[in-house]
Backbone as a ProteinNet text record, in pm:
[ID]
protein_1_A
[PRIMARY]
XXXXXXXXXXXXXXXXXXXXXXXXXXXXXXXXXXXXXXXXXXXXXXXXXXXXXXXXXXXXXXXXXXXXXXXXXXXXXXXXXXXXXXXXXXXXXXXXXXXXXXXXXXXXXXXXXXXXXXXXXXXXXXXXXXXXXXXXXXXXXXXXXXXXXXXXXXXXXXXXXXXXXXXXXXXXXXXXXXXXXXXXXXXXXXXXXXXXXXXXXXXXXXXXXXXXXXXXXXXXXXXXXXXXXXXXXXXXXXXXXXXXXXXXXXXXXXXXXXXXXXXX
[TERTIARY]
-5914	-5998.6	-6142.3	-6233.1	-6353.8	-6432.7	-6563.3	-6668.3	-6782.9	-6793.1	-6873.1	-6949	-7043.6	-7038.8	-7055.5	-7013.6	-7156.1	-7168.3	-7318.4	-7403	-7309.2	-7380	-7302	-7420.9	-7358.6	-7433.7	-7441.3	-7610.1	-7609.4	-7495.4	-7539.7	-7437.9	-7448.7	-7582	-7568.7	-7490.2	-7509.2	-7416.1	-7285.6	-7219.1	-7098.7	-7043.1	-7106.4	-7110.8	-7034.6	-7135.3	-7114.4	-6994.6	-6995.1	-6855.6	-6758.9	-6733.8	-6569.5	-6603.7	-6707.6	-6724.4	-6637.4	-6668	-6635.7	-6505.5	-6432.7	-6280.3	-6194.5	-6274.5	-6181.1	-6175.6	-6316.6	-6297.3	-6247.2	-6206.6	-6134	-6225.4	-6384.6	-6494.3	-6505.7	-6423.4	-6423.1	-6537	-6584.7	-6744	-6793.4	-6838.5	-6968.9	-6910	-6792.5	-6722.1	-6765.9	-6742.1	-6737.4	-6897.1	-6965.9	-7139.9	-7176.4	-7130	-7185.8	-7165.7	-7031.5	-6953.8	-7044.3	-7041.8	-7125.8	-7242.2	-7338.2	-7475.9	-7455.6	-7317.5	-7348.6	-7312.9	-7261.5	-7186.4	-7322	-7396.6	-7536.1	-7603.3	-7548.5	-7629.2	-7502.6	-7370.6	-7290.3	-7143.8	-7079.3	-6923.3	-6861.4	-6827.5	-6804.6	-6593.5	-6561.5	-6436	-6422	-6539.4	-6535	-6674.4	-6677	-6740.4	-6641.5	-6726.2	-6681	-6705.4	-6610.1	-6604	-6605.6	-6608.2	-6560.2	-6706	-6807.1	-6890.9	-6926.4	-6768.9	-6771.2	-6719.4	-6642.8	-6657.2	-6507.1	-6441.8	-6285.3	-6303.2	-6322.4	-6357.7	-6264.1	-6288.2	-6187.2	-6220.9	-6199.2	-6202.3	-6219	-6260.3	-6299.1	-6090.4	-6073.2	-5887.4	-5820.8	-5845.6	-5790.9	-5809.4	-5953.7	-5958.9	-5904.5	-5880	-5831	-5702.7	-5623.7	-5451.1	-5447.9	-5575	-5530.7	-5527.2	-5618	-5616.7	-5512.1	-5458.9	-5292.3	-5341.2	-5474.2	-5542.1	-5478.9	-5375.9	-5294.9	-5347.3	-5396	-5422.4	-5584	-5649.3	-5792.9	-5756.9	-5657.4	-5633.8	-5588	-5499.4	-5486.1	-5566.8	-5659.6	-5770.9	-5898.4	-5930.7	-6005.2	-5924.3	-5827.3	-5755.1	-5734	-5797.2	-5874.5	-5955.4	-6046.8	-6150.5	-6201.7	-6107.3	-6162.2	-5996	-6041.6	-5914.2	-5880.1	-5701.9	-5707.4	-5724.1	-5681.3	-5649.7	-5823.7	-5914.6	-6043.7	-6082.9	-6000.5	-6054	-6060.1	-6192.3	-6212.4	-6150	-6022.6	-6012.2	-6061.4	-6143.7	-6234	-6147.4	-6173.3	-6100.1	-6057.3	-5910.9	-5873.9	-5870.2	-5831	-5859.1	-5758	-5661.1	-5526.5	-5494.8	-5470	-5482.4	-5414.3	-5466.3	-5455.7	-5315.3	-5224.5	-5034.8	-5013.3	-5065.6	-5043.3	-5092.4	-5212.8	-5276.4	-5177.1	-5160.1	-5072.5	-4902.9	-4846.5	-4708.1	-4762.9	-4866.2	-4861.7	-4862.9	-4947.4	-4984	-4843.5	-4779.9	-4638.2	-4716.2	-4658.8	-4721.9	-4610.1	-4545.3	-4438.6	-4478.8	-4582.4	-4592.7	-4638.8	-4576.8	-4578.4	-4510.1	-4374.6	-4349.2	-4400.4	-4468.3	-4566.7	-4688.5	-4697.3	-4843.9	-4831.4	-4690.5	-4716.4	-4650.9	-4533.2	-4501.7	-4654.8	-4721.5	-4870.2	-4934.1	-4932.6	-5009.1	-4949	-4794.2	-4728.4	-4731.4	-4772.7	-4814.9	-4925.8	-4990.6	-5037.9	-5125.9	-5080.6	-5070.5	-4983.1	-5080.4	-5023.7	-4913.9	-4802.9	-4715.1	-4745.4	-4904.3	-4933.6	-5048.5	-5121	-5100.5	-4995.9	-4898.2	-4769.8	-4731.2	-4730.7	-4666.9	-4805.3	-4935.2	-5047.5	-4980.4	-5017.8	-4997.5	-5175.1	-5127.7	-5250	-5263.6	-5350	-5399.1	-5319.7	-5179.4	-5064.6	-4932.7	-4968.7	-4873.5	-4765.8	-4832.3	-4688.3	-4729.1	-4587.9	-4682.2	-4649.5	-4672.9	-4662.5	-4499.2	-4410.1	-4253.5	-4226.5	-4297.7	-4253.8	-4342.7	-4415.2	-4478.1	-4366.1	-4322	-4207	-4106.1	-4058.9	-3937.3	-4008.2	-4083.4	-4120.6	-4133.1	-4184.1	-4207.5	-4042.4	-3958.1	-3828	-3746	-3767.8	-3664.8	-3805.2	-3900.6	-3935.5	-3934.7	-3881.9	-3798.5	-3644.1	-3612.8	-3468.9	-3486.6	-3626	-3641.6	-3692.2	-3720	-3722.6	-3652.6	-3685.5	-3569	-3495.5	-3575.9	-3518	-3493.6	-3450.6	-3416.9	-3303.9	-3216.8	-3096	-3175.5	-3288	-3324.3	-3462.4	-3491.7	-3644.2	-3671.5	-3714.3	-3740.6	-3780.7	-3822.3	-3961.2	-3829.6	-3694	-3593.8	-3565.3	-3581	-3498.9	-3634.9	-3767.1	-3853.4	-3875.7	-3865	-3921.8	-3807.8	-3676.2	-3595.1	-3580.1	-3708.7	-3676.7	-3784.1	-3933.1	-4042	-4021.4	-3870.1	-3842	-3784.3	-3703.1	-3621.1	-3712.6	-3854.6	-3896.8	-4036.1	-4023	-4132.2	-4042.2	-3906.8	-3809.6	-3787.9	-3724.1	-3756.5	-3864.3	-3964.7	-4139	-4131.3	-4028.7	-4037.9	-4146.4	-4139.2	-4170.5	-4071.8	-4154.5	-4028	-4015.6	-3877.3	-3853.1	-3851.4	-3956.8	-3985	-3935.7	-3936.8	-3868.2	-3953.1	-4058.8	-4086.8	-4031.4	-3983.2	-3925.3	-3796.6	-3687.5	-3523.8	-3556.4	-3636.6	-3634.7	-3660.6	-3723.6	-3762.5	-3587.4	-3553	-3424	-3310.6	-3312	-3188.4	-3161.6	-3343.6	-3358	-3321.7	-3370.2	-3339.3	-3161.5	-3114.8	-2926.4	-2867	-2890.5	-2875.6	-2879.6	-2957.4	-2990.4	-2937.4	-2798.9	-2694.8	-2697.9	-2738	-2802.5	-2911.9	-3002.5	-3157.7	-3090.2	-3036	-2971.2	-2922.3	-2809.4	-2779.3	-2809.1	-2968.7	-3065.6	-3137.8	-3182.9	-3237.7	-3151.6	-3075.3	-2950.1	-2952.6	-2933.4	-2862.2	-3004.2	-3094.9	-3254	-3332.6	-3319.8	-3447.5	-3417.5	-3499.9	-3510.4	-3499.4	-3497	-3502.8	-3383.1	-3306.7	-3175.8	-3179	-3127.7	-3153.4	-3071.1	-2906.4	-2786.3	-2776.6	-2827.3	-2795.1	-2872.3	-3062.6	-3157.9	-3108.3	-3044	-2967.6	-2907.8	-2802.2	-2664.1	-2678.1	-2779.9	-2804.5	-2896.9	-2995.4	-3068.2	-2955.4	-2835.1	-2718.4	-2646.5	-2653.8	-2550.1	-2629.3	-2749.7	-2797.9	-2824.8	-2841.3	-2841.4	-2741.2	-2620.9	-2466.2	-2460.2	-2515.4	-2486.8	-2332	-2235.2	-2129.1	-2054.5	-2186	-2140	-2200.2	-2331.6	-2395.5	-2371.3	-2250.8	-2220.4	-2124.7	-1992.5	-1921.6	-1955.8	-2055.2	-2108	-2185.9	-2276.1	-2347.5	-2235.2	-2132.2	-2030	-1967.1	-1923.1	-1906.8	-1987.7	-2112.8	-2188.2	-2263	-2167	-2242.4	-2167	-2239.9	-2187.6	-2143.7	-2181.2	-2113.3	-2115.2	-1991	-1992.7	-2024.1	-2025	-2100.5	-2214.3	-2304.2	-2434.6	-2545.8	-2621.5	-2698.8	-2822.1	-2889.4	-2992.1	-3101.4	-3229.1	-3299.9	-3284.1	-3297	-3318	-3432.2	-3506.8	-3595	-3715.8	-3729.1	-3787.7	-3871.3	-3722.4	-3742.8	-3774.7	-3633.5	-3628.8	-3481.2	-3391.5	-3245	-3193.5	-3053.3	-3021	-2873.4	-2836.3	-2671	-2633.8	-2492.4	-2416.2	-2390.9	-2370.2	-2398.8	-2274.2	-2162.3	-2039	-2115.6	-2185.8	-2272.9	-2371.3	-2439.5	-2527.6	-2406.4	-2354.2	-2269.4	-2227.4	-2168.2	-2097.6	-2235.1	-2330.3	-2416.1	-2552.9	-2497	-2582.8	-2567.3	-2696.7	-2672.2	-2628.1	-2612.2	-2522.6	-2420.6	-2289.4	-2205	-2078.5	-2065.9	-1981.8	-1810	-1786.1	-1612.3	-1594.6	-1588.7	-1585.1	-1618.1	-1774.6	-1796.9	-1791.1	-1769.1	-1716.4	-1570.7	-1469.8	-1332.2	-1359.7	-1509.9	-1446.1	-1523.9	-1605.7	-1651.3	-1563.2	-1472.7	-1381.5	-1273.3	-1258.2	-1115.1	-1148.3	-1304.5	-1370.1	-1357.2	-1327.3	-1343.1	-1460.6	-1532.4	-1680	-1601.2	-1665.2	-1697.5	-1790.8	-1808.9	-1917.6	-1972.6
1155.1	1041.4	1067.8	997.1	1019.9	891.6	859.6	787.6	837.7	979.4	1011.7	1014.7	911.3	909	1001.7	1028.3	1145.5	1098.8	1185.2	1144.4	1116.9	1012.6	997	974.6	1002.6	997.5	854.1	811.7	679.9	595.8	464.5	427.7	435.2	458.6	531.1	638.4	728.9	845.6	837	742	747.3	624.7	563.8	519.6	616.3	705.9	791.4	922.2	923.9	1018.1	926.1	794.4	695.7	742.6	684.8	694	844.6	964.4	1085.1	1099.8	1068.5	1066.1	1002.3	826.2	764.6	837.5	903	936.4	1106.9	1162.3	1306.5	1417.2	1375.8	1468.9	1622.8	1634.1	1814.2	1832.5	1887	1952.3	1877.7	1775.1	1686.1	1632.7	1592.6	1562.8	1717.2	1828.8	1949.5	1981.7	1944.6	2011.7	1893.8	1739.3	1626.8	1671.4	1749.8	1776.5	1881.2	2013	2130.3	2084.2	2003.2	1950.5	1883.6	1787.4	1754.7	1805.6	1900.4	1996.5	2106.5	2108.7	2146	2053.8	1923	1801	1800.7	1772	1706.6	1759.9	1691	1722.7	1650.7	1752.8	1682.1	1584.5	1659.7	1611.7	1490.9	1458	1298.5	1222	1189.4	1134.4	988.5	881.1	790	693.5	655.1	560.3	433.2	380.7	242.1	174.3	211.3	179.4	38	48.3	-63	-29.7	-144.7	-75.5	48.8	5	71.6	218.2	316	444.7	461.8	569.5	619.7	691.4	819.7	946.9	941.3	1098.7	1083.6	1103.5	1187.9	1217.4	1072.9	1021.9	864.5	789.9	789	691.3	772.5	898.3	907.5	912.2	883.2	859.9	726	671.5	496.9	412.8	559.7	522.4	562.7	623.3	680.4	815.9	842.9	996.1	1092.1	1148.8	1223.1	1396.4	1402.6	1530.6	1547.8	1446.4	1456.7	1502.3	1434.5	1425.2	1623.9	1665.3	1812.7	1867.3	1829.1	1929.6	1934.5	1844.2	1865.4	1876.4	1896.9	1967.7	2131.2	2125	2316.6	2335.7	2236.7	2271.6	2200.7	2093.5	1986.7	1988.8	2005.4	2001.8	1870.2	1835	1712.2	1685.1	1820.6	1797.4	1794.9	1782.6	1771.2	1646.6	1569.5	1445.1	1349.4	1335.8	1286	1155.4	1102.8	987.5	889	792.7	710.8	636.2	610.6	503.9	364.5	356.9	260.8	252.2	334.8	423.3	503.4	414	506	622.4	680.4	862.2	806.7	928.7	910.5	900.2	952.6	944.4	771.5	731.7	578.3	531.8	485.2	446.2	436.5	516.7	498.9	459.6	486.6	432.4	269.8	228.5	97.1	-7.2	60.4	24.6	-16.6	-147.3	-174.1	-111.7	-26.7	21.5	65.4	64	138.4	301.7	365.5	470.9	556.5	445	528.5	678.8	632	817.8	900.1	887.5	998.4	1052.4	940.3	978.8	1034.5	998.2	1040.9	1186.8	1219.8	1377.4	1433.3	1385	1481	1474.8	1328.3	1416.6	1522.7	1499.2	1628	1719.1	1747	1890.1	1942.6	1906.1	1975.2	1950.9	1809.9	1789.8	1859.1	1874.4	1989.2	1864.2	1920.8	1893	1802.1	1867.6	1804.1	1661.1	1665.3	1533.9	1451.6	1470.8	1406.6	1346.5	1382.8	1311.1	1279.4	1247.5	1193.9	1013.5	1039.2	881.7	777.5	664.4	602.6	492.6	421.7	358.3	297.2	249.9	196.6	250.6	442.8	503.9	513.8	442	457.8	582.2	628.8	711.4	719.8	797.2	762.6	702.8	737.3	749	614	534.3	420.6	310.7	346.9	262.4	285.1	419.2	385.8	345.6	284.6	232.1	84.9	38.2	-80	-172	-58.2	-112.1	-150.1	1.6	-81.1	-184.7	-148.2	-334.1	-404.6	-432.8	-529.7	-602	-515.4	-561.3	-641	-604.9	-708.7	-831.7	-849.6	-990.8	-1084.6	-1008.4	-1080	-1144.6	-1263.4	-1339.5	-1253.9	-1191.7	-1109.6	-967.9	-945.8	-786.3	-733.5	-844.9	-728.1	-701.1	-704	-640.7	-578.8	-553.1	-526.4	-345.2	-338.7	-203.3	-125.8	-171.3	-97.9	-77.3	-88.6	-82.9	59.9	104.8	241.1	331.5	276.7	375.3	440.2	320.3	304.2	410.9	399.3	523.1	665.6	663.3	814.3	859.5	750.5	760.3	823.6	811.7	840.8	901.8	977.9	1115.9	1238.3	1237.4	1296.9	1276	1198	1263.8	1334	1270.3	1352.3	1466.4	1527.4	1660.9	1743.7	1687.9	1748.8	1833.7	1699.3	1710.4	1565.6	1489.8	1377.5	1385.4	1336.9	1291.3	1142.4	1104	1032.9	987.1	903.1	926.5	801.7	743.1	603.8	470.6	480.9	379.5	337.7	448.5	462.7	374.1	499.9	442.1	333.7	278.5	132	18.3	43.3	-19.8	-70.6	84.5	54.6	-25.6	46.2	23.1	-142.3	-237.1	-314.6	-433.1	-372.5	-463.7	-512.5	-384.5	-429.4	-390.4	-435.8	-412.5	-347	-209.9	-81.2	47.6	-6.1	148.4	188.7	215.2	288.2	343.2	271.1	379.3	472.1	394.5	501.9	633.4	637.1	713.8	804.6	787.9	887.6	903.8	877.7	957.7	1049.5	1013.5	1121.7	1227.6	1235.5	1332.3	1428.9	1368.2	1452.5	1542.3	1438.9	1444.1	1606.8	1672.7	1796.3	1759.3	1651.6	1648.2	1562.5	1607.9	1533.2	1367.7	1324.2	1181.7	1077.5	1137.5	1106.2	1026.4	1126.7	1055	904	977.1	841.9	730.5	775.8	611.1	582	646	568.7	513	555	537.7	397.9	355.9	228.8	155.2	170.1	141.6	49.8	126.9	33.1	-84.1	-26	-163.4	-249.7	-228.5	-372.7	-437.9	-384.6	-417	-413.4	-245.3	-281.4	-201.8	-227.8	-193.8	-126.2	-147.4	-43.7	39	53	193.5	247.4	211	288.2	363.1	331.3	339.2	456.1	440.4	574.5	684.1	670.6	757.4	849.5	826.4	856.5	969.4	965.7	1102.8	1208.1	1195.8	1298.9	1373.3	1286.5	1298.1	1424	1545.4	1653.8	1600.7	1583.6	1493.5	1394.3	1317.5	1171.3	1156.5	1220	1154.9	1249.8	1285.5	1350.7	1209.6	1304.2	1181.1	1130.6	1031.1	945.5	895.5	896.3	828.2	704.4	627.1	470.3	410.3	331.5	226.4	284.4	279.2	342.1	463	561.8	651.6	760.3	691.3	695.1	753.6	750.2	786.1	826.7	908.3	947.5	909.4	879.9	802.5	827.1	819.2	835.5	661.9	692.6	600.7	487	526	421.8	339.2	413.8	372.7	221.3	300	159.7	50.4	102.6	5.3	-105.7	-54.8	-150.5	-226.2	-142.7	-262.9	-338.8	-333.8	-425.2	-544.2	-658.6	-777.2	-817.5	-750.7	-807.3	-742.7	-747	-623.8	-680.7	-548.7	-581.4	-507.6	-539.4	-509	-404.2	-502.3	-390.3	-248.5	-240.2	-93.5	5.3	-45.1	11.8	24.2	-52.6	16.7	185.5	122.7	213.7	363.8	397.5	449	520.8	430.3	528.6	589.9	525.4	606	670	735.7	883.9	973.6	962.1	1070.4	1006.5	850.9	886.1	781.1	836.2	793.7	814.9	756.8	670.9	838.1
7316.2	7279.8	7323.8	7251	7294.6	7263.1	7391.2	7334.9	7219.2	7261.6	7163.8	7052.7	6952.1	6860.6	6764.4	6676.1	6572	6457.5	6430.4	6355.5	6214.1	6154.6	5990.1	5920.3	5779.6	5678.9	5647	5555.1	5547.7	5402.3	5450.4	5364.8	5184.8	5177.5	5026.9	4980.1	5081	5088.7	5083.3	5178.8	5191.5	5058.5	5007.3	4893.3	4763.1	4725	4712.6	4671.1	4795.2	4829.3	4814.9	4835.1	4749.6	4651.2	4608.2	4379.9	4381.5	4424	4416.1	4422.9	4521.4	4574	4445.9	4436.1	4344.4	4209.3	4189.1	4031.2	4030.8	4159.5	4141.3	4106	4194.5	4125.1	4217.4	4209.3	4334.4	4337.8	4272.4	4254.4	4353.6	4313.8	4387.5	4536.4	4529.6	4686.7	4759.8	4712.2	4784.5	4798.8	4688.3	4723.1	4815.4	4845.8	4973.2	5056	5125.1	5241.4	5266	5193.7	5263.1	5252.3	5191	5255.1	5401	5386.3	5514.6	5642.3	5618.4	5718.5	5720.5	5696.9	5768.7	5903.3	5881.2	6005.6	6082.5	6072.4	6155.1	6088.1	6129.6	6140.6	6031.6	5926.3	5825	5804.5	5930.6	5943.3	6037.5	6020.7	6077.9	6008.6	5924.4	5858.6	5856.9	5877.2	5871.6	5785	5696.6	5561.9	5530.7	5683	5677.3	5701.8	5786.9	5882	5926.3	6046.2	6054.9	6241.9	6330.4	6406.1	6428.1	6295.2	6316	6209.2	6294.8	6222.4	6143.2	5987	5896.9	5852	5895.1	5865.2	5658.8	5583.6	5487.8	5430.2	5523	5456.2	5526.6	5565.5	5546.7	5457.1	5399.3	5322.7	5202.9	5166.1	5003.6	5093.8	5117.7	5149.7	5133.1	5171.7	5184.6	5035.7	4985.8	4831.8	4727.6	4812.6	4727.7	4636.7	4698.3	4608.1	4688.8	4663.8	4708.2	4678.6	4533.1	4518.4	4564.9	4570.5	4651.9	4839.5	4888.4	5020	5012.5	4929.8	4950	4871.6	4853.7	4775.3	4932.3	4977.3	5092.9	5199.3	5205.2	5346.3	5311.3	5228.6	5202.5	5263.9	5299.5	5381.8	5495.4	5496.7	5610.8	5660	5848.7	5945.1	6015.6	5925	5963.4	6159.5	6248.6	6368.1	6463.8	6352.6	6438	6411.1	6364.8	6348.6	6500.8	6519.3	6679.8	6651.5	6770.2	6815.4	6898	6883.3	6985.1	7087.6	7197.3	7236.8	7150.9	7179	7083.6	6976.5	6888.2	6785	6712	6622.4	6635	6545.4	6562.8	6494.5	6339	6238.4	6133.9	6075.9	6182.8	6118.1	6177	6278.1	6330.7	6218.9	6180.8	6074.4	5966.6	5893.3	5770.5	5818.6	5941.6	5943.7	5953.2	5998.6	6070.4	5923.2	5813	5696.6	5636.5	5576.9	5528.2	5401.6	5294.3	5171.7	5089.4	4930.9	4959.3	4936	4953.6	4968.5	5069.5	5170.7	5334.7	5351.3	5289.5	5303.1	5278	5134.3	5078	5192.5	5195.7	5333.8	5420	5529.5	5627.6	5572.6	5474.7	5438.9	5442.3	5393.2	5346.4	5499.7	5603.1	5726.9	5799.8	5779.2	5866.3	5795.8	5699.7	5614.4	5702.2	5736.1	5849.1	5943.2	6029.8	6134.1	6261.7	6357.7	6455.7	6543.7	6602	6660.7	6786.2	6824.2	6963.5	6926.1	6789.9	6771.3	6710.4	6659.4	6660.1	6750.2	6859.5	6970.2	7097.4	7020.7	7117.7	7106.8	7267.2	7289.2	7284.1	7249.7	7267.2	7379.8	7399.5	7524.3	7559.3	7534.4	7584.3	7605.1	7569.8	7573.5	7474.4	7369.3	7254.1	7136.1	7087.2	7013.5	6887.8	6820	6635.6	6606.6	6649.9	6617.9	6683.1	6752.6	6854.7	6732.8	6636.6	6540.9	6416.3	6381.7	6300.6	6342.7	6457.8	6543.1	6489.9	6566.2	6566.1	6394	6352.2	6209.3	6133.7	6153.9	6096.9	6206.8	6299.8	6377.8	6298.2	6279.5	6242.9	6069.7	6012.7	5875.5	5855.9	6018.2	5974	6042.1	6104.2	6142.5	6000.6	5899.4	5800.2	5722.3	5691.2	5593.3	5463.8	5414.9	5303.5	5328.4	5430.8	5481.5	5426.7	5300.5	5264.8	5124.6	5071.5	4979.4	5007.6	5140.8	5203.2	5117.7	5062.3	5004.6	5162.8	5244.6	5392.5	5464	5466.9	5575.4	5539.7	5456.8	5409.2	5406.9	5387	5373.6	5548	5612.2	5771.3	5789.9	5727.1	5840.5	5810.2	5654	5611.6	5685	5755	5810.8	5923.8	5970.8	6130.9	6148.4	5999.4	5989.2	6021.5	5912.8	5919.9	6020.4	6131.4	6175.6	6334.9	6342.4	6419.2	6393	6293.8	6227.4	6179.5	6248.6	6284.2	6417.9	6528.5	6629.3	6734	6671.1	6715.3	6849.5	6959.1	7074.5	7101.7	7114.4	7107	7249.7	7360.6	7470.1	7518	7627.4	7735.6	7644.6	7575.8	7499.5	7387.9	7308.6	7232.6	7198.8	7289.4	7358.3	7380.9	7484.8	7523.7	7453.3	7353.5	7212.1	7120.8	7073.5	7036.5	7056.3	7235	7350	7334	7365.9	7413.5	7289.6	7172.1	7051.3	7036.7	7079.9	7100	6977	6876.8	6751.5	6634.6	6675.5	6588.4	6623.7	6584.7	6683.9	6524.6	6414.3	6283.7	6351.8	6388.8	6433.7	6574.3	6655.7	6737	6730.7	6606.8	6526.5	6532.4	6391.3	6354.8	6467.6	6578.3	6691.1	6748.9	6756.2	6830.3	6767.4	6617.9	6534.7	6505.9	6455.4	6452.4	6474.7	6618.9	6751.7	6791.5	6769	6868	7042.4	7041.6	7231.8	7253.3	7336.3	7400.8	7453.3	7379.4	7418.8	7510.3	7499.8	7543.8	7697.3	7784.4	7908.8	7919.7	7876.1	7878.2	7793.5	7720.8	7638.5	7649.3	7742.3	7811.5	7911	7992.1	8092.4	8051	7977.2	7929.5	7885.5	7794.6	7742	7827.8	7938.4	8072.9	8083.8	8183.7	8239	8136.5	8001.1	7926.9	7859.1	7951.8	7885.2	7746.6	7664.2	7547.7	7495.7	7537.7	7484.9	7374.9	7274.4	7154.4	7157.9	7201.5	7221.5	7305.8	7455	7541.5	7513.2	7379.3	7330	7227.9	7165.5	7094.4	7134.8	7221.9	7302.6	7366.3	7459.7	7543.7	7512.1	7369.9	7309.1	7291.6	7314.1	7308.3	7425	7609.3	7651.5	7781.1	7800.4	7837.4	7974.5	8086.4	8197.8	8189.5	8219.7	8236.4	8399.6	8449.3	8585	8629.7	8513.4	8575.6	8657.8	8687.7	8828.5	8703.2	8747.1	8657.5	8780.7	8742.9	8867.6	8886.3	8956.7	8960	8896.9	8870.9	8791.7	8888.8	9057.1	9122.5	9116.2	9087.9	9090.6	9181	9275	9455.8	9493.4	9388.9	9396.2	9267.8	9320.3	9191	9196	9112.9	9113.5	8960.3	8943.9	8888	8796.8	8651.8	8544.3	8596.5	8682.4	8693	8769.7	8850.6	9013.3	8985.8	8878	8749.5	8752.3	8638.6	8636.9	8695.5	8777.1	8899	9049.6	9013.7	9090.7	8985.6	8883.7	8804	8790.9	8828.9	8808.9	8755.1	8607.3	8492.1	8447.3	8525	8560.1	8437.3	8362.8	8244.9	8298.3	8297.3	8312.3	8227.6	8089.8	7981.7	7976	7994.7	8020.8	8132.5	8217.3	8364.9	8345.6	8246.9	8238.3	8122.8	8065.1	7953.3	7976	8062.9	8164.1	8261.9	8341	8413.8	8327.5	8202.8	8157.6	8034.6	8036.7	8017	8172.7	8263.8	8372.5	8464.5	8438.9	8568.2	8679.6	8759.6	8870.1	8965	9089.2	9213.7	9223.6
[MASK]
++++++++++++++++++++++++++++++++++++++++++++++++++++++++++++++++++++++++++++++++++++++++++++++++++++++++++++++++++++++++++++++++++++++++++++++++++++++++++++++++++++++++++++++++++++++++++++++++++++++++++++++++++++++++++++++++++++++++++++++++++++++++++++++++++++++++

């Protein structure tokens, strides 16, 4: 992230360069950019000028100019696009957007978006994959969620930015874990995710007595009595150990727990 500003072109200019984008004018989009890539940084040119920056390959994605967006990622790098404070990177941006051509977009930012902004967190620590989490639990709070077209786009959104290598980090799980109800998104994190998720979700699983995800996780999980830190992060104990001193101590999963093999 940065305060930094840089210089932009005025708003005639950037005027301009939309007319160019919307009407698919290569030529003239490409002779503005190398004029202006003599003064300043043409991979941050900002379109909006307002105080919420938008890069020039944002705004043709936002416009659904798909073959403009890979015609200047010939020459403009989406991973130099400076993030300001508070300022959410260009794959946040388009998951956050309900559109139904979110998939398209974000396939085209992970075309070549680097891995390590994939998984940049922003000023609250969440990171692109915790906006496609959020976005689909937040389609079945809708009244019309058994015909929501965004329920099925949001989970192909989270196939593939898992199979990028998105990590699926404690904001994440806890997002899921905590909703109770998305042992489907559970699922697809498990099965995906390049990063092991098993213990951290059985282990979130217990203490929120969720019983069916302790029930499914369980099978996948190489010790049933490997150690877990505490909430602290002061001790390490064993998942029966949870169990049985949790305020909200389930029977259920503490029988179904010991008669997998764990114990104290």
């Amino acid at each position: 992230m940065s305060d930094k500003k840089i210089p932009q072109p005025n708003k005639n200019a950037v005027r301009i360069l939309k007319e160019a984008i919307d009407n698919n004018e290569r030529n003239k989009i490409k002779s503005i950019l190398q004029d202006f890539a003599k003064k300043s940084d043409v991979n941050n040119i900002n379109m909006s000028h307002s105080n919420n920056s938008m890069s020039i390959m944002e705004y043709a994605l936002k416009q659904d100019n798909f073959d403009m967006f890979e015609f200047m990622a010939e020459f403009l790098d989406i991973n130099k696009i400076v993030q300001y404070a508070g300022d959410d990177t260009i794959l946040v941006s388009v998951i956050v957007d309900e559109t139904p051509t979110v998939l398209e977009r974000v396939k085209l930012v992970l075309k070549y978006f680097s891995l390590k902004n994939v998984n940049t967190e922003d000023v609250m620590g969440f990171n692109s994959l915790y906006y496609a989490v959020d976005r689909y639990i937040r389609q079945f709070s809708k009244k019309d969620y058994g015909e929501n077209i965004y329920i099925n786009l949001y989970k192909n959104v989270i196939i593939e930015l898992l199979n990028c290598g998105a990590k699926p980090d404690e904001h994440v799980l806890d997002h899921v874990i905590y909703d109770g109800k998305m042992q489907e998104l559970l699922e697809i994190i498990n099965i995906h995710s390049k990063y092991r998720i098993v213990e951290e979700a059985l282990y979130g699983s217990v203490m929120c007595n969720n019983y069916d995800f302790v029930e499914y996780l369980i099978k996948y999980v190489k010790d049933i009595n490997f150690l877990h830190l505490n909430h602290f992060g002061t001790k390490k104990r064993t998942i029966l150990y949870y169990a049985k001193k949790s305020d909200f101590r389930c029977d259920d999963i503490i029988e179904l727990l010991e008669s997998n093999g764990a114990h104290i």
